[in-house]
N, CA, C and O atoms as a Tinker XYZ file with bonds, in Angstrom:
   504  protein
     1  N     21.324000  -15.304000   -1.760000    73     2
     2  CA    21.265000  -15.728000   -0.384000    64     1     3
     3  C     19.902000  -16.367000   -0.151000    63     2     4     5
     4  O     18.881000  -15.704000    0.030000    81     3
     5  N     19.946000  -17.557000   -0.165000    73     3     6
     6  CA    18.489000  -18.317000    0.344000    64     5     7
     7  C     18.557000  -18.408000    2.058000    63     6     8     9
     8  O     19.091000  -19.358000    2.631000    81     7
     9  N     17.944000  -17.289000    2.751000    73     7    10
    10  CA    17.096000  -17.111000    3.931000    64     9    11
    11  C     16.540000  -16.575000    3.839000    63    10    12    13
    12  O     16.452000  -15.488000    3.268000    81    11
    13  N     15.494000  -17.606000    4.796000    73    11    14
    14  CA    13.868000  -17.412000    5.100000    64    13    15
    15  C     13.520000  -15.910000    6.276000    63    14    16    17
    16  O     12.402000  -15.414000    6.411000    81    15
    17  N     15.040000  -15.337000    7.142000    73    15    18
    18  CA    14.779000  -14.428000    7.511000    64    17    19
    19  C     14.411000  -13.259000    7.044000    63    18    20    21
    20  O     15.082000  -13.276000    6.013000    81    19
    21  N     13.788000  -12.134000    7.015000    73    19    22
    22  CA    13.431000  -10.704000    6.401000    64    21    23
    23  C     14.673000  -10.298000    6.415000    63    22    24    25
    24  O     15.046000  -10.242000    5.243000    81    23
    25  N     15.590000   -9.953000    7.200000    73    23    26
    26  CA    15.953000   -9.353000    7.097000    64    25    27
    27  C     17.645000  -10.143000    6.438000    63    26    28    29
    28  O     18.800000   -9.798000    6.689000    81    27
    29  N     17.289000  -10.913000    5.834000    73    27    30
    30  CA    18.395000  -11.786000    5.482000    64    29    31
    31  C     18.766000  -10.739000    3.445000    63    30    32    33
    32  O     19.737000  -10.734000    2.688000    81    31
    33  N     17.565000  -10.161000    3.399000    73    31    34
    34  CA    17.744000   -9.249000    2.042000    64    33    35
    35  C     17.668000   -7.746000    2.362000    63    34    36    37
    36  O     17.448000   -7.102000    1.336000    81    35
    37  N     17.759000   -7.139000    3.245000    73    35    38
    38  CA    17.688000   -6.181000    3.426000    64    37    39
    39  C     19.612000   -5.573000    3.406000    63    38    40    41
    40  O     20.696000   -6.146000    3.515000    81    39
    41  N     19.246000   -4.429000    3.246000    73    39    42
    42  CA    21.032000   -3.600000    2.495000    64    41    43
    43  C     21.001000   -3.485000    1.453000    63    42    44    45
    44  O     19.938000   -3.590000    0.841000    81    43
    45  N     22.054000   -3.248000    0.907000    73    43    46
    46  CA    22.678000   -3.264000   -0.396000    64    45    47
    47  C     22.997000   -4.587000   -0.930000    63    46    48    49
    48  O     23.628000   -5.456000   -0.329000    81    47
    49  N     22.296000   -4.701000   -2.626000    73    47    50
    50  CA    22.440000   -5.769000   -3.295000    64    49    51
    51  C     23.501000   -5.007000   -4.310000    63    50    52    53
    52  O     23.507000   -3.777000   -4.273000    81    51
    53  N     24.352000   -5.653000   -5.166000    73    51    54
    54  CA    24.517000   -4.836000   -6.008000    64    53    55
    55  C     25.174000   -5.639000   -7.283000    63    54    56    57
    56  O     25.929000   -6.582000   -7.045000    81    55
    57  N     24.820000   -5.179000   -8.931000    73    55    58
    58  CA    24.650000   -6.298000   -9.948000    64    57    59
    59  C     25.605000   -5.279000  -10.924000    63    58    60    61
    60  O     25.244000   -4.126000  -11.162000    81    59
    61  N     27.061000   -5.940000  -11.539000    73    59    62
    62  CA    27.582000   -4.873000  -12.056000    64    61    63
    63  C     27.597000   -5.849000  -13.388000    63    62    64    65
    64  O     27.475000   -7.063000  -13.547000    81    63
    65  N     27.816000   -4.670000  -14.305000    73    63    66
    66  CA    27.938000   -5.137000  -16.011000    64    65    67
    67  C     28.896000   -5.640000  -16.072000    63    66    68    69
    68  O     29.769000   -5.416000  -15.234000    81    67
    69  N     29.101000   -6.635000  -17.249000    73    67    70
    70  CA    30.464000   -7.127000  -17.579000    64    69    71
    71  C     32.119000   -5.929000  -17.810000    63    70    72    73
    72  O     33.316000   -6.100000  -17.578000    81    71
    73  N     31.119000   -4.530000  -18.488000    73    71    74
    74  CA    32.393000   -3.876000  -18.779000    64    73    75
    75  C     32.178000   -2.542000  -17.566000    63    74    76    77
    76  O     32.894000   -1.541000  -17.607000    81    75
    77  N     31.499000   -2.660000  -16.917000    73    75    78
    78  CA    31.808000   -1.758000  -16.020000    64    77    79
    79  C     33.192000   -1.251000  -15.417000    63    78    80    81
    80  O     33.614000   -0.095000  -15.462000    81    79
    81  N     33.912000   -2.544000  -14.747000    73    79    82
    82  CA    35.410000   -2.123000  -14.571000    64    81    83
    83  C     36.129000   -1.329000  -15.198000    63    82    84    85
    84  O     36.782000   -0.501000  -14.563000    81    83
    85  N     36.194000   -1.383000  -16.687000    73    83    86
    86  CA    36.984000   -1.202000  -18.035000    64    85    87
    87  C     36.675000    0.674000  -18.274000    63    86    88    89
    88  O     37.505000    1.562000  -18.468000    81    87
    89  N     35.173000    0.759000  -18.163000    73    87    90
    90  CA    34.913000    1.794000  -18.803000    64    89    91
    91  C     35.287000    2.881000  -17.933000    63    90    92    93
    92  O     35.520000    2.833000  -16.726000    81    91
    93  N     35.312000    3.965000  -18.795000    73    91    94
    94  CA    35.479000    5.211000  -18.204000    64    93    95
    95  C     34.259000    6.396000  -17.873000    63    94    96    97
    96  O     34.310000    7.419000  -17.190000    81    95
    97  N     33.226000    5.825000  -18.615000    73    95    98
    98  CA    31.941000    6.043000  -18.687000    64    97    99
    99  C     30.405000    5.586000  -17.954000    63    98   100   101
   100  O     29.248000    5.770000  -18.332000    81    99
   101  N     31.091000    4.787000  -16.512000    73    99   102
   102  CA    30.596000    3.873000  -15.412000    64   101   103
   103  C     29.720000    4.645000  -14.778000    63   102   104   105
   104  O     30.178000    5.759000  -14.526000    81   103
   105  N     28.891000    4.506000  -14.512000    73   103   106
   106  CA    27.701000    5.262000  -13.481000    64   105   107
   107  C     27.019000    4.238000  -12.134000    63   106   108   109
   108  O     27.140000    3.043000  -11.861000    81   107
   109  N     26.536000    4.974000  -11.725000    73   107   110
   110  CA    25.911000    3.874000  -10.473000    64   109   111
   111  C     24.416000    4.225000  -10.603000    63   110   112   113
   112  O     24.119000    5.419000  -10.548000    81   111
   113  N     23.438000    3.299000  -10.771000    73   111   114
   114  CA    21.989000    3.649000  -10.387000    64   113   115
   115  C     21.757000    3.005000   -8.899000    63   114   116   117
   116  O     22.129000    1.941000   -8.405000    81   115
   117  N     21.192000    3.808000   -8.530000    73   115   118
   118  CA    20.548000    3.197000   -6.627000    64   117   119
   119  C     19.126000    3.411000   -6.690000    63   118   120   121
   120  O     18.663000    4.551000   -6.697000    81   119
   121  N     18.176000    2.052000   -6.750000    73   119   122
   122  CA    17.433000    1.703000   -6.541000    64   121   123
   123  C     16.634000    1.549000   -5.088000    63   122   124   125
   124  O     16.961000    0.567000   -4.422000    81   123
   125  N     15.572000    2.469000   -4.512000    73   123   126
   126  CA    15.269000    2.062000   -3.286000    64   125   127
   127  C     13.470000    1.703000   -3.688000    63   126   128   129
   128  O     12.989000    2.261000   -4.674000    81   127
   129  N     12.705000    0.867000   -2.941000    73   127   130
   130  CA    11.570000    0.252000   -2.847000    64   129   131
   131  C     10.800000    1.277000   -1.955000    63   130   132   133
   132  O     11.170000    2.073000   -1.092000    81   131
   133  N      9.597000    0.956000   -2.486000    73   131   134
   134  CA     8.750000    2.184000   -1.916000    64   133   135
   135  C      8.183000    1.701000    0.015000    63   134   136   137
   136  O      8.691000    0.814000    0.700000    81   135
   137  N      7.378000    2.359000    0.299000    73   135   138
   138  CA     6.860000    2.695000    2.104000    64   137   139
   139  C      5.384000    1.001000    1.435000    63   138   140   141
   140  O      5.177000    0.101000    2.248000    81   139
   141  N      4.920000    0.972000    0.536000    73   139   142
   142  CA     3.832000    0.345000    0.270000    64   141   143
   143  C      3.544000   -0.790000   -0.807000    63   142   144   145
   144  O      2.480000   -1.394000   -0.944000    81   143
   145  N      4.693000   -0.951000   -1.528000    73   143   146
   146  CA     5.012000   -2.136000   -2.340000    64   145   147
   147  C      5.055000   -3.110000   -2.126000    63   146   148   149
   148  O      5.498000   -3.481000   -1.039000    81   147
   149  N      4.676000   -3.862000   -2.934000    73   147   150
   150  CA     5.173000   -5.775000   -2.517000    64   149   151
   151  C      6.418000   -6.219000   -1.990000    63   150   152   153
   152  O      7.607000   -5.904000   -1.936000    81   151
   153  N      5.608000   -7.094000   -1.624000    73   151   154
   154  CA     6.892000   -7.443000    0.060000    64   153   155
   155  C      7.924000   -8.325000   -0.936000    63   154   156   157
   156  O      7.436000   -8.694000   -2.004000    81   155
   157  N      8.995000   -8.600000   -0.717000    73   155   158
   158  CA     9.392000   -9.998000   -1.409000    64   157   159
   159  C     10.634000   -9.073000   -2.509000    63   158   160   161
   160  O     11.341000   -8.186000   -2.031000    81   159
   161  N     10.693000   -9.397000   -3.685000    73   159   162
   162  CA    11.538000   -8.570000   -4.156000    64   161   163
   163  C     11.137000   -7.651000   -5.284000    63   162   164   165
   164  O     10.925000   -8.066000   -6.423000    81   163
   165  N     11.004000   -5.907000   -4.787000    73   163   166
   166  CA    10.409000   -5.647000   -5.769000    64   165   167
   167  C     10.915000   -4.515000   -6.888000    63   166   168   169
   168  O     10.467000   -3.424000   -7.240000    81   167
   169  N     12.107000   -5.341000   -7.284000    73   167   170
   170  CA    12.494000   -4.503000   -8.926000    64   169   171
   171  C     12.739000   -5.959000   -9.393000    63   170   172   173
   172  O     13.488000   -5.820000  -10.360000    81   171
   173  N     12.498000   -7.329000   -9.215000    73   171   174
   174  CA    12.157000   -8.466000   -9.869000    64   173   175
   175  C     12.475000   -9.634000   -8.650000    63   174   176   177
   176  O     12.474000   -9.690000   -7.420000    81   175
   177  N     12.804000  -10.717000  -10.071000    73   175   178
   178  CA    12.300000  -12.042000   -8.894000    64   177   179
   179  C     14.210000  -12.203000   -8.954000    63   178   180   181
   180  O     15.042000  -11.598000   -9.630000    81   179
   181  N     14.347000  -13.290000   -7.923000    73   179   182
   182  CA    16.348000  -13.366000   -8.259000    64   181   183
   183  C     16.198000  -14.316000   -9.096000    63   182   184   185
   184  O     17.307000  -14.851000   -9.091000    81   183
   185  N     15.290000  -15.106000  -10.103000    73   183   186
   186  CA    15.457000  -15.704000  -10.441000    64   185   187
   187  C     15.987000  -15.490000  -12.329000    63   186   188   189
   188  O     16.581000  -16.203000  -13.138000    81   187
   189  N     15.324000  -14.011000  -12.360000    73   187   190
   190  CA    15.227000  -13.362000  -13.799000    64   189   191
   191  C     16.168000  -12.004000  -13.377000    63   190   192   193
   192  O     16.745000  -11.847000  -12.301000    81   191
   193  N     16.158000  -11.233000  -14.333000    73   191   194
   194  CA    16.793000   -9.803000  -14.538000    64   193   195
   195  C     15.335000   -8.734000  -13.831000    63   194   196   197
   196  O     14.126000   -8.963000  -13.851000    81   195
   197  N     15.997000   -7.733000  -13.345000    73   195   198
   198  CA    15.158000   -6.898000  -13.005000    64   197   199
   199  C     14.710000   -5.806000  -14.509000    63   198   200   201
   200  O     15.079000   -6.113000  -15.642000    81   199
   201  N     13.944000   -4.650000  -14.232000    73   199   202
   202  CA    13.841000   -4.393000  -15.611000    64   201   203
   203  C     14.667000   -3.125000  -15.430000    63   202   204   205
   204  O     14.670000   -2.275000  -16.320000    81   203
   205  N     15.238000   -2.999000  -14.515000    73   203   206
   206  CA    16.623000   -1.947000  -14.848000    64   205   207
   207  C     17.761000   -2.842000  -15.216000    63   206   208   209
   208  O     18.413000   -2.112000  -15.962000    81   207
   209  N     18.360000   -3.922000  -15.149000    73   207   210
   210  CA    18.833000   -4.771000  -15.296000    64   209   211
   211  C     19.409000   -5.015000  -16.956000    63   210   212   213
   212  O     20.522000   -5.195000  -17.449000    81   211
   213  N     17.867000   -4.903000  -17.550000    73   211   214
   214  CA    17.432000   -5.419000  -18.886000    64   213   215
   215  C     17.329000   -3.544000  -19.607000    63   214   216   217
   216  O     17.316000   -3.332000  -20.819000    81   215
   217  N     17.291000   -2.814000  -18.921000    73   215   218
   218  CA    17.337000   -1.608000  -19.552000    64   217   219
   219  C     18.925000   -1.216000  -19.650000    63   218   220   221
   220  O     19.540000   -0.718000  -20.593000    81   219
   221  N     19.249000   -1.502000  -18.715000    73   219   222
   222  CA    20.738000   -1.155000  -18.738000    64   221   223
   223  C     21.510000   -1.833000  -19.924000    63   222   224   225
   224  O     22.452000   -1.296000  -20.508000    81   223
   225  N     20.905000   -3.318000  -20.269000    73   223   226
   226  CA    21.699000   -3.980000  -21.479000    64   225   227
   227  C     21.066000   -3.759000  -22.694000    63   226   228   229
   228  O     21.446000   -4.264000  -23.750000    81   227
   229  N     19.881000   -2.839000  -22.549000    73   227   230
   230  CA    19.505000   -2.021000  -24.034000    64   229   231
   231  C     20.075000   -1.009000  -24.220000    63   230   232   233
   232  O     20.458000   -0.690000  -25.346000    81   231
   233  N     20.207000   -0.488000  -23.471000    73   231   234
   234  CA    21.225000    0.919000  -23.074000    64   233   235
   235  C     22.711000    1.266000  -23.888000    63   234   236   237
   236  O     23.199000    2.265000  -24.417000    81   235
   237  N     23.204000   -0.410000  -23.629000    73   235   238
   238  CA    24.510000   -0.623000  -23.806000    64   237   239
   239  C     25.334000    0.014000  -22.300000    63   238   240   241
   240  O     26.562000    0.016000  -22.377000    81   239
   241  N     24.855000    0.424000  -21.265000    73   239   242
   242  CA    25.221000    1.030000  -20.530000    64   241   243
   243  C     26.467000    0.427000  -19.368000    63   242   244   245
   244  O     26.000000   -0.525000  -18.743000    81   243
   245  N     27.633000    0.698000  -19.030000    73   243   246
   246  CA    28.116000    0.567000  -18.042000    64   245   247
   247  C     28.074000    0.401000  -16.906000    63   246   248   249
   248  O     28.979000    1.053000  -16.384000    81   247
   249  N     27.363000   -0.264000  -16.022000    73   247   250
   250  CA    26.885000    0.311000  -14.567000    64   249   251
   251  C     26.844000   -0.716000  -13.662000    63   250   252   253
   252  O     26.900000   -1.932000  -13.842000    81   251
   253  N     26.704000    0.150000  -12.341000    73   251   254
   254  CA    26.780000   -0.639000  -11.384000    64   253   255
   255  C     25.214000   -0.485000  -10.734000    63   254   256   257
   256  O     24.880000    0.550000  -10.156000    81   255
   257  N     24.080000   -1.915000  -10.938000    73   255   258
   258  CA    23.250000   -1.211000  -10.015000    64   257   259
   259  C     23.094000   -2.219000   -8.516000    63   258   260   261
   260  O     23.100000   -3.405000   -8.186000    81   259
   261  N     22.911000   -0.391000   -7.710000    73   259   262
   262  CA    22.844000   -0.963000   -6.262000    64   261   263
   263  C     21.297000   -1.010000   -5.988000    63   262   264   265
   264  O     20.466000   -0.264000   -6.506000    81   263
   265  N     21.016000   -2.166000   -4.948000    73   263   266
   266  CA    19.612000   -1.841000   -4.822000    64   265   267
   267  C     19.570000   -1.976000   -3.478000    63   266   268   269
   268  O     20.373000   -2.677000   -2.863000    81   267
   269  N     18.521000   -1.237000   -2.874000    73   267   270
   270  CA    18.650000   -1.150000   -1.535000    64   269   271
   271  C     17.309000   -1.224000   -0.554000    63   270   272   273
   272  O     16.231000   -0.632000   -0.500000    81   271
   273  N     17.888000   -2.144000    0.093000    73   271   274
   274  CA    16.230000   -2.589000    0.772000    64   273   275
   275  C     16.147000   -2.437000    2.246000    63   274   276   277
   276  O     17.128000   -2.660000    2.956000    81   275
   277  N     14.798000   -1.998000    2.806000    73   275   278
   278  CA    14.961000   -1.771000    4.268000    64   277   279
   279  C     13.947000   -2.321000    4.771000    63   278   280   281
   280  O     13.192000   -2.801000    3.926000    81   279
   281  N     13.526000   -2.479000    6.191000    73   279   282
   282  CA    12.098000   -3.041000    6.750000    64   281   283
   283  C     11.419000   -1.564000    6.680000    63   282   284   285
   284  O     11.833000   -0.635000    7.373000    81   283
   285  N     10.198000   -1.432000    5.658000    73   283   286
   286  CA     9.366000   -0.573000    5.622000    64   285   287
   287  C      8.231000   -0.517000    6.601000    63   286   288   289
   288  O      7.726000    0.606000    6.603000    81   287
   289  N      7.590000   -1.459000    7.539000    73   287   290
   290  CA     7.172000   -1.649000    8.571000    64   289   291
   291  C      7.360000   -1.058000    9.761000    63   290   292   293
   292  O      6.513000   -0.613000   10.536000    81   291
   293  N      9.422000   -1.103000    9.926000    73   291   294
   294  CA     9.983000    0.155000   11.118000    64   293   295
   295  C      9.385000    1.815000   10.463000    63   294   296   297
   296  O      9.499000    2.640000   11.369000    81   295
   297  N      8.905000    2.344000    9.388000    73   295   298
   298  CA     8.824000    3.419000    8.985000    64   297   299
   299  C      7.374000    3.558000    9.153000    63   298   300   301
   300  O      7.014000    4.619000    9.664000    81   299
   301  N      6.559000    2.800000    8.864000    73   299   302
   302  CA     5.184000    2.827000    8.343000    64   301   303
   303  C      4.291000    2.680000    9.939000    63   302   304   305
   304  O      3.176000    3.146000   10.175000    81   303
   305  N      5.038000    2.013000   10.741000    73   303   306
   306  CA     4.435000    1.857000   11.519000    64   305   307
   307  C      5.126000    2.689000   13.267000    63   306   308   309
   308  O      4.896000    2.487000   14.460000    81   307
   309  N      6.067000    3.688000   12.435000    73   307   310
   310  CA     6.845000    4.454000   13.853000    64   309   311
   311  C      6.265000    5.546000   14.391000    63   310   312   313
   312  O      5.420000    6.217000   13.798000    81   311
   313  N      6.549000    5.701000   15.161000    73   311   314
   314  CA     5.521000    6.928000   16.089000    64   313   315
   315  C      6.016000    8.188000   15.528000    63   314   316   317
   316  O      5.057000    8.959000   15.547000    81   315
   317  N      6.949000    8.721000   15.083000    73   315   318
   318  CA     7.602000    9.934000   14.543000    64   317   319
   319  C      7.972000    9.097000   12.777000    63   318   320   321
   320  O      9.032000    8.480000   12.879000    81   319
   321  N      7.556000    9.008000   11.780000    73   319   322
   322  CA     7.785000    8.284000   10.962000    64   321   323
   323  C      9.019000    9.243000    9.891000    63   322   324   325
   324  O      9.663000    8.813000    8.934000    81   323
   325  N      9.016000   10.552000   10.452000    73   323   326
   326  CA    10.053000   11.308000    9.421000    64   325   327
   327  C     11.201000   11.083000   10.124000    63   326   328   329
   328  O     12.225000   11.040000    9.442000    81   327
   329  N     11.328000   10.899000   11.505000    73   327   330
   330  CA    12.691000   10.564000   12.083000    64   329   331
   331  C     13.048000    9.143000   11.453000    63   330   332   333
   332  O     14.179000    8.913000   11.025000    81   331
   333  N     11.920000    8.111000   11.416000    73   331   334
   334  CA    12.371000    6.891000   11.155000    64   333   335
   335  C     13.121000    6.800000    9.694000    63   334   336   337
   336  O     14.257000    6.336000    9.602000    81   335
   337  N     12.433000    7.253000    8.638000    73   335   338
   338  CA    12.492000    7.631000    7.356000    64   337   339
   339  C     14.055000    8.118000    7.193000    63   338   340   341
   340  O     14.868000    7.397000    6.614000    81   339
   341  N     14.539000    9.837000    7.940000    73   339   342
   342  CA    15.757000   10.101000    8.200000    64   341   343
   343  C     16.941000    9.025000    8.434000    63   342   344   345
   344  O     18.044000    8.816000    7.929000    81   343
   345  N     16.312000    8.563000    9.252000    73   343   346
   346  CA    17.305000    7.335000   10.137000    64   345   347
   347  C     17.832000    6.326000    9.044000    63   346   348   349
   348  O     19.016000    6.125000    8.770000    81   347
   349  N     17.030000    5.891000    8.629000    73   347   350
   350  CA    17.339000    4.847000    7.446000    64   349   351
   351  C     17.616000    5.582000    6.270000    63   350   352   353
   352  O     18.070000    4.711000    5.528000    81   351
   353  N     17.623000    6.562000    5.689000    73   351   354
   354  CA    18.134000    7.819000    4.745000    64   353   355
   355  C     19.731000    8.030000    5.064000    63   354   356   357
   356  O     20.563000    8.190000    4.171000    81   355
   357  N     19.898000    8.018000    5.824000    73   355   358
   358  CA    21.069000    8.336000    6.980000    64   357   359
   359  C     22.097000    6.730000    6.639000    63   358   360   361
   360  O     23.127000    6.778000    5.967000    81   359
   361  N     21.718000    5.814000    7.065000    73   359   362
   362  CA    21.846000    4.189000    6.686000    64   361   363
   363  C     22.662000    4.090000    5.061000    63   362   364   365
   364  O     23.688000    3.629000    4.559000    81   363
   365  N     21.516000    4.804000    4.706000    73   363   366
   366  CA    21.678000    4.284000    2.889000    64   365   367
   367  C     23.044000    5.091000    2.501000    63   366   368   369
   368  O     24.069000    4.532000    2.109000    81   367
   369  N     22.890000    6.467000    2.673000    73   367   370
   370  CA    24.051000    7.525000    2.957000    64   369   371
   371  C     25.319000    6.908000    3.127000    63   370   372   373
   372  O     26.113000    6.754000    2.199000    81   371
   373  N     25.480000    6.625000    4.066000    73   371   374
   374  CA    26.620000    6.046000    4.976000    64   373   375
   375  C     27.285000    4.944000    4.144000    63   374   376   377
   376  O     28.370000    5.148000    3.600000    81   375
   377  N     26.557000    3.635000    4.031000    73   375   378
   378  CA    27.007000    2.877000    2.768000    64   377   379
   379  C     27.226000    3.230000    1.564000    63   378   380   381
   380  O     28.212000    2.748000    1.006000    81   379
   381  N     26.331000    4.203000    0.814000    73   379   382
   382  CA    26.898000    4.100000   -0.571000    64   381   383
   383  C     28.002000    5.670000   -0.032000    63   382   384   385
   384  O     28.371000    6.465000   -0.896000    81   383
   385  N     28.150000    5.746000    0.557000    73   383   386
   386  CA    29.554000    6.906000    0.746000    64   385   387
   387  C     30.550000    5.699000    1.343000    63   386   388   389
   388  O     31.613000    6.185000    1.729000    81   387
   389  N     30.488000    4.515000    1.484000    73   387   390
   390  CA    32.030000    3.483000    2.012000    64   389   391
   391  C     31.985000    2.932000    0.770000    63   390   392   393
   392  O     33.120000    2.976000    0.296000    81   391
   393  N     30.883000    2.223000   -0.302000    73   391   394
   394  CA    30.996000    1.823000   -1.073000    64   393   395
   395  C     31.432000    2.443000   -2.842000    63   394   396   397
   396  O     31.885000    1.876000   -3.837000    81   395
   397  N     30.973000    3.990000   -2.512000    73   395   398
   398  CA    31.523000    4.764000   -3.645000    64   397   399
   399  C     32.291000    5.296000   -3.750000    63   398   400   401
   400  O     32.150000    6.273000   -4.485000    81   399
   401  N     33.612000    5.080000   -3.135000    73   399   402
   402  CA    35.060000    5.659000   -3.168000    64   401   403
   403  C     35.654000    6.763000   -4.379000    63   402   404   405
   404  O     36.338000    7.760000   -4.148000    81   403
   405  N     35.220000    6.315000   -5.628000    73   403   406
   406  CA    35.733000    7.023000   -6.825000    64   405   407
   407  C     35.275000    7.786000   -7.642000    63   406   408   409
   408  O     35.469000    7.917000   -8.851000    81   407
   409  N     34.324000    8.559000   -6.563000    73   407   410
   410  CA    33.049000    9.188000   -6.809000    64   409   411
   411  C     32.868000    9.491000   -8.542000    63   410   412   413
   412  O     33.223000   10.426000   -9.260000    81   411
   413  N     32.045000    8.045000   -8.826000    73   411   414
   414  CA    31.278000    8.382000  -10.411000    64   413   415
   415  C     30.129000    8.598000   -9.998000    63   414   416   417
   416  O     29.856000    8.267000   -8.845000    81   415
   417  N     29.035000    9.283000  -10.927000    73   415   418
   418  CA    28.235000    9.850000  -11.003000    64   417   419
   419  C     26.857000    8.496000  -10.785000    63   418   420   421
   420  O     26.780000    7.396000  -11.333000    81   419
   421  N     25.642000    9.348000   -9.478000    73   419   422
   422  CA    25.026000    8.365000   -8.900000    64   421   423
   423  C     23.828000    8.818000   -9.412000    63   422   424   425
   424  O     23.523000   10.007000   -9.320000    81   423
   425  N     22.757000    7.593000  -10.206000    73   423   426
   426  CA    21.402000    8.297000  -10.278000    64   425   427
   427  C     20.454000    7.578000   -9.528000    63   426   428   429
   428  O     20.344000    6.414000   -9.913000    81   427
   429  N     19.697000    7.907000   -8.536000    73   427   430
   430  CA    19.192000    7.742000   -7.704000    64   429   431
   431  C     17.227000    7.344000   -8.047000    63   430   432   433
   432  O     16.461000    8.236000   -8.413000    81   431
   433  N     16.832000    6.080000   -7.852000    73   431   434
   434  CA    15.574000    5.466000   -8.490000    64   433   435
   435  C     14.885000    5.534000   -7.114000    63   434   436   437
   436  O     15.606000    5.011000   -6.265000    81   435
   437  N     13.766000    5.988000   -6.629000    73   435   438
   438  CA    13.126000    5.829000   -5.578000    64   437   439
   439  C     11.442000    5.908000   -5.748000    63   438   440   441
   440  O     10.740000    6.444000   -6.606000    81   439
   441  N     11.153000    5.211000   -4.663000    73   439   442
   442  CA     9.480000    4.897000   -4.741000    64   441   443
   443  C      9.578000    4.860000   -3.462000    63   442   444   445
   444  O      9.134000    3.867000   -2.885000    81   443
   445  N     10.088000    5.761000   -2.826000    73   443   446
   446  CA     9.497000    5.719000   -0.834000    64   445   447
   447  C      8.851000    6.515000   -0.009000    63   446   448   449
   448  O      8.819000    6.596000    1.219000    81   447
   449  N      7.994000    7.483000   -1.445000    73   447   450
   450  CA     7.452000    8.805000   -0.907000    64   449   451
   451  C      8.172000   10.034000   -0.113000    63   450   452   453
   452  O      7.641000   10.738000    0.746000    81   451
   453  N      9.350000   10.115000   -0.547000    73   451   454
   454  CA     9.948000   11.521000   -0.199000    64   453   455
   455  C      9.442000   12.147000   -1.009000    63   454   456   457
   456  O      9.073000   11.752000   -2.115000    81   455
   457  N      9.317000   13.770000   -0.328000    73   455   458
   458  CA     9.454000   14.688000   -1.194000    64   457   459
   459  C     10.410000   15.296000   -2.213000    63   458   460   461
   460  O     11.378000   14.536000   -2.234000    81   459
   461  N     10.587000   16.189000   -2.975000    73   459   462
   462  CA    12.033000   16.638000   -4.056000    64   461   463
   463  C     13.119000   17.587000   -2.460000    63   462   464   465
   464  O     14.308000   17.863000   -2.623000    81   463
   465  N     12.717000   17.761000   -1.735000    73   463   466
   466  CA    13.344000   18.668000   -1.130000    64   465   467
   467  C     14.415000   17.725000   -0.047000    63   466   468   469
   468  O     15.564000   17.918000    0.348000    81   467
   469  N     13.239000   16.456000    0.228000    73   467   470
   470  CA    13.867000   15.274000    1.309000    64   469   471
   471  C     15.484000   14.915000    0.106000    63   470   472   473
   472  O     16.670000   14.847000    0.428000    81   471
   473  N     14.869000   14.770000   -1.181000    73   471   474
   474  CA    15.970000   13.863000   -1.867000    64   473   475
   475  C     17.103000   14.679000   -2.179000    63   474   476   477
   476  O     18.192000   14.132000   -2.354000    81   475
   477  N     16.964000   16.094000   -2.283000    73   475   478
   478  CA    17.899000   17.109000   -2.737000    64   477   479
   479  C     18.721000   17.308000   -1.611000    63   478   480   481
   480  O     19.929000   17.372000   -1.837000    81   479
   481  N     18.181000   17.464000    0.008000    73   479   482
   482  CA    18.828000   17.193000    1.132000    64   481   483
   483  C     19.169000   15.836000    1.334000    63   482   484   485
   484  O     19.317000   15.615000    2.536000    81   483
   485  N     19.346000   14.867000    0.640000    73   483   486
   486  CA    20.040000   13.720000    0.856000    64   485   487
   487  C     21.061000   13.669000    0.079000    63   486   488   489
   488  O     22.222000   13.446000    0.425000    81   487
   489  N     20.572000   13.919000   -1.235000    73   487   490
   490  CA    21.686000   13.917000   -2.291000    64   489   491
   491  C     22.890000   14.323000   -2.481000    63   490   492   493
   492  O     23.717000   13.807000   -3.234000    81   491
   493  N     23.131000   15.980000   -1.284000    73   491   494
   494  CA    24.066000   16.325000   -1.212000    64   493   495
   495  C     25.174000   15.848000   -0.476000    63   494   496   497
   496  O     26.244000   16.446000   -0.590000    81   495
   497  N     25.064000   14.688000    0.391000    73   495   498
   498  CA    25.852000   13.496000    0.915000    64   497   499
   499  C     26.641000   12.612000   -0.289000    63   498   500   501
   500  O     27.556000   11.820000   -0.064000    81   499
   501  N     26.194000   12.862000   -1.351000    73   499   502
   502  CA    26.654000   11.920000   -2.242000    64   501   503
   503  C     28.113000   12.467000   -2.804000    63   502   504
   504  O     28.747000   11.803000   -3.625000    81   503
């Protein structure tokens, strides 16, 4: 998608293997971007492979990866920032529970400064 809006990349992207369909052995990785990272796209450029992308085809692996992007600005800069954080936790939730219907097994990549306790109380949505 070439727009110049922010929020024209924000949601769910998502890049599946050639044999993903086929296999029986399919997994999902979900990728989220951290509270303080580079703005723009940051598990690569769209112009190349990301390096989960390129790990996944060393792997030999099956998969579907989702990546998921939000305005870190509404978080970083909110007056209650764990509600904001929730809120968009809540967001991500919601989609990959419409988008994962056949519940295969989800491993979850994050850099957004939760704690293990935030992700273990999220996880159980999955």
């Amino acid at each position: 998608m070439d727009n110049d809006s922010p929020s024209a990349d924000l949601g769910l992207s998502i890049d599946t293997t050639e044999e993903y369909e086929a296999s029986e052995k399919k997994f999902d990785i979900v990728a989220i971007h951290g509270l303080v990272g580079p703005g723009g796209k940051p598990w690569g450029s769209s112009k190349t492979n990301t390096w989960i992308q390129g790990l996944a085809a060393q792997m030999n692996w099956e998969v579907r990866i989702i990546q998921y992007a939000y305005d870190a600005t509404k978080i970083t800069e909110a007056t209650y920032p764990e509600e904001a954080i929730s809120s968009e936790a809540s967001t991500l939730l919601q989609k990959l529970s419409e988008l994962r219907t056949d519940q295969q097994t989800v491993s979850i990549l994050e850099n957004s400064g939760l704690n293990d306790n935030q992700l273990r109380d999220s996880s159980r949505y999955l």
